[in-house]
C-alpha positions as CSV (number, residue, x, y, z in Angstrom):
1,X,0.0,0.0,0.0
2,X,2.0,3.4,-1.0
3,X,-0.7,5.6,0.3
4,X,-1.4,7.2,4.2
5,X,-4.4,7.8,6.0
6,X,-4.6,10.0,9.3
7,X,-8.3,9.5,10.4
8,X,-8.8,9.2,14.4
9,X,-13.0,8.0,15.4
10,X,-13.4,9.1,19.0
11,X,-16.5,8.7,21.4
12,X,-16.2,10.5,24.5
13,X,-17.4,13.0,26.8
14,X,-17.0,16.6,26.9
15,X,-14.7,17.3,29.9
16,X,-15.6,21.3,29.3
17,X,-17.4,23.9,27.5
18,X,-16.0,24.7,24.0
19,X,-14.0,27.8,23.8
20,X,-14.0,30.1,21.0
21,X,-11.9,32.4,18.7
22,X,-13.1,34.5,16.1
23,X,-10.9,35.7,13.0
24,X,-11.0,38.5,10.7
25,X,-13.6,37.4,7.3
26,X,-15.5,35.3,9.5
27,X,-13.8,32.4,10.5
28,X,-13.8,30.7,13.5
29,X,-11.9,28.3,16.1
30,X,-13.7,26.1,18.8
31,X,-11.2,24.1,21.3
32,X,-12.5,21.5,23.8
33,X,-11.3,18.3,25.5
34,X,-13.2,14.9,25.1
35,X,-12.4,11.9,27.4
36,X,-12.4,8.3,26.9
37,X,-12.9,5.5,28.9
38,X,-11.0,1.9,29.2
39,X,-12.4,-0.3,31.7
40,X,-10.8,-3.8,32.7
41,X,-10.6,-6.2,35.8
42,X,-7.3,-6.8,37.0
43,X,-6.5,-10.5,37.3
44,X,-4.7,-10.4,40.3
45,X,-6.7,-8.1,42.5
46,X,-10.1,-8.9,40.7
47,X,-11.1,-5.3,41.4
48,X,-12.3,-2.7,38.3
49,X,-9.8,-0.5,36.7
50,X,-10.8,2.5,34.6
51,X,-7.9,4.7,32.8
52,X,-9.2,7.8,31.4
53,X,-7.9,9.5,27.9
54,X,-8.1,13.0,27.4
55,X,-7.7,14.9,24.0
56,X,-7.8,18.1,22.7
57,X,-10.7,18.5,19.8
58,X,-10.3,21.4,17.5
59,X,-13.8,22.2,15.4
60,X,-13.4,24.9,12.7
61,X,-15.9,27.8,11.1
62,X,-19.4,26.8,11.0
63,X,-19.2,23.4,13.2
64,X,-17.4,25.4,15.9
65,X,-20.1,27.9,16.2
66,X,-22.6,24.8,16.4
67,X,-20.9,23.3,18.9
68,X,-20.5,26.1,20.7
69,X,-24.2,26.9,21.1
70,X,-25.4,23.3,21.9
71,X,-22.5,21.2,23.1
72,X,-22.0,21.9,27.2
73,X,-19.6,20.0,29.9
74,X,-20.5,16.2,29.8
75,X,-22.0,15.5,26.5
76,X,-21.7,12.4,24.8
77,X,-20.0,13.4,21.2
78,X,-18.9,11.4,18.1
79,X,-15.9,12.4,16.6
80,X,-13.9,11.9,13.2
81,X,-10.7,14.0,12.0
82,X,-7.5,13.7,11.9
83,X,-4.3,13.7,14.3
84,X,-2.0,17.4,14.2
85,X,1.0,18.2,16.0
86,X,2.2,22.0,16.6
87,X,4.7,23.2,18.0
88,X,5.7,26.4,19.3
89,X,8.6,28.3,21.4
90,X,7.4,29.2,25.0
91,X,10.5,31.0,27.3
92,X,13.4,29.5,24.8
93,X,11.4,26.0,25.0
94,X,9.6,24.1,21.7
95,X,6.5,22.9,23.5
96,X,4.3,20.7,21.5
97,X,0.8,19.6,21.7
98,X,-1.4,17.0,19.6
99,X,-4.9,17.8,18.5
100,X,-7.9,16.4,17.3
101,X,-9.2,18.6,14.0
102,X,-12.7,17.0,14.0
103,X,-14.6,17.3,10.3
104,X,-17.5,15.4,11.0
105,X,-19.3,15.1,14.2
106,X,-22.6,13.6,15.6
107,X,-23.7,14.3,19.3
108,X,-25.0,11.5,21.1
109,X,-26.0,13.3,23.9
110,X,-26.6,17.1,24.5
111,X,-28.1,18.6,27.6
112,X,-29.5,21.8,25.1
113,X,-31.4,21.1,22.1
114,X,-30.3,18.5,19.9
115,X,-30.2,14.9,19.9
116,X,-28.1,12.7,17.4
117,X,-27.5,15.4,15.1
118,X,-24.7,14.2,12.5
119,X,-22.5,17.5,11.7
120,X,-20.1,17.6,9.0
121,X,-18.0,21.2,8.5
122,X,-18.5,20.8,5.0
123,X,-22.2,20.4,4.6
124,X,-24.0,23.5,2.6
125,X,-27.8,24.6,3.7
126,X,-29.6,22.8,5.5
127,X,-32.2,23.4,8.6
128,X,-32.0,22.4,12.2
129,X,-35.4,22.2,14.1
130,X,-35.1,22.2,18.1
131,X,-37.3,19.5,19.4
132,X,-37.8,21.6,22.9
133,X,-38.6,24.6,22.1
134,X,-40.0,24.0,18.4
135,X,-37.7,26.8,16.9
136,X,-36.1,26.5,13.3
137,X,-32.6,27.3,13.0
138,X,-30.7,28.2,9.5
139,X,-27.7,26.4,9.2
140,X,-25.1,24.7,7.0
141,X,-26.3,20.8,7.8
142,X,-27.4,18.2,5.9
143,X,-30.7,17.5,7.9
């Protein structure tokens, strides 16, 4: 096989609220961490062990601003993207940092509005309508 692929599938739990930046022309940033769980018994002990991973999720543009408005602290997300590394100087120091930059994303659980919603930050026109409060809501989605 000559060709790559960097494609991560997460499922997790939002272990904060997303956090925004807004750019000159529009665009937008949205930054929070999921966690994931592995559960196992230990052999020896015969008790439950649960190790928790956390990772930084980076949304872009018009799936950041969605996210933003209905994704809160410990919601249940889907997650596909791929795997970055940056790096930056910090006090005469390269500090580095891997991210998550999600493309598509459904939420399995939300506290606000919507339920199993599939988001893609591709997807052109399409209309979400809030079961709770019955409101209609412009936006680029394909439902």
């Amino acid at each position: 096989m000559s060709g790559t692929i960097n494609k991560v599938i997460l499922i997790g739990h939002l272990g904060d609220e997303v956090k925004m930046n807004y750019f000159e022309g529009g665009n937008s940033l949205g930054r929070f961490p999921i966690a994931t769980n592995e559960s196992y018994t230990n052999k020896q002990t015969g008790q439950k062990v649960t190790n928790t991973e956390w990772h930084s999720i980076v949304v872009r543009n018009k799936l950041a601003e969605i996210c933003e408005k209905y994704l809160s602290k410990g919601d249940k997300v889907y997650c596909e993207g791929r795997i970055k590394t940056r790096q930056w100087l910090q006090d005469g120091q390269k500090r580095y940092t891997t991210e998550i930059h999600v493309a598509n994303m459904t939420f399995l659980s939300t506290k606000k509005a919507i339920e199993g919603s599939t988001l893609t930050s591709s997807d052109k026109s399409s209309i979400i309508t809030s079961p709770e409060k019955n409101e209609t809501i412009e936006d680029d989605l394909p439902f």
